[in-house]
C-alpha positions as CSV (number, residue, x, y, z in Angstrom):
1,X,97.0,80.0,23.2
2,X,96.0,78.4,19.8
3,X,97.4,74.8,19.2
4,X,96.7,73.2,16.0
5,X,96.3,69.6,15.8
6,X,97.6,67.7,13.5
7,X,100.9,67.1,11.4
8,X,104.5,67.7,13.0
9,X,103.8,71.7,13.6
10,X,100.9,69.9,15.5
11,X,102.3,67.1,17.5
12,X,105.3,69.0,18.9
13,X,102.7,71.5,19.9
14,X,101.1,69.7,21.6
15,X,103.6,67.6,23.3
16,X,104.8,70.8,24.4
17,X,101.8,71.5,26.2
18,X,101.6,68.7,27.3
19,X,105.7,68.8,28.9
20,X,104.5,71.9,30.4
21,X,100.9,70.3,32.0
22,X,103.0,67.6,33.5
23,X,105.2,70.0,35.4
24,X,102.4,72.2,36.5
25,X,100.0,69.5,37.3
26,X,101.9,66.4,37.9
27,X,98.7,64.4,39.5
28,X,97.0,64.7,36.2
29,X,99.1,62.1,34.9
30,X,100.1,59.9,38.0
């Protein structure tokens, strides 16, 4: 999957992924 950095495209991205990291790997951000 290609996120691009940068801008509003870019942030929701990435806080997307970053939604979905949380719920699959909770202890990464404990």
């Amino acid at each position: 999957m290609k996120v691009i950095w940068g801008g509003p495209a870019g942030e929701n991205a990435t806080w997307e992924l970053e939604s979905k990291m949380k719920k699959s790997h909770p202890e990464l951000f404990s």
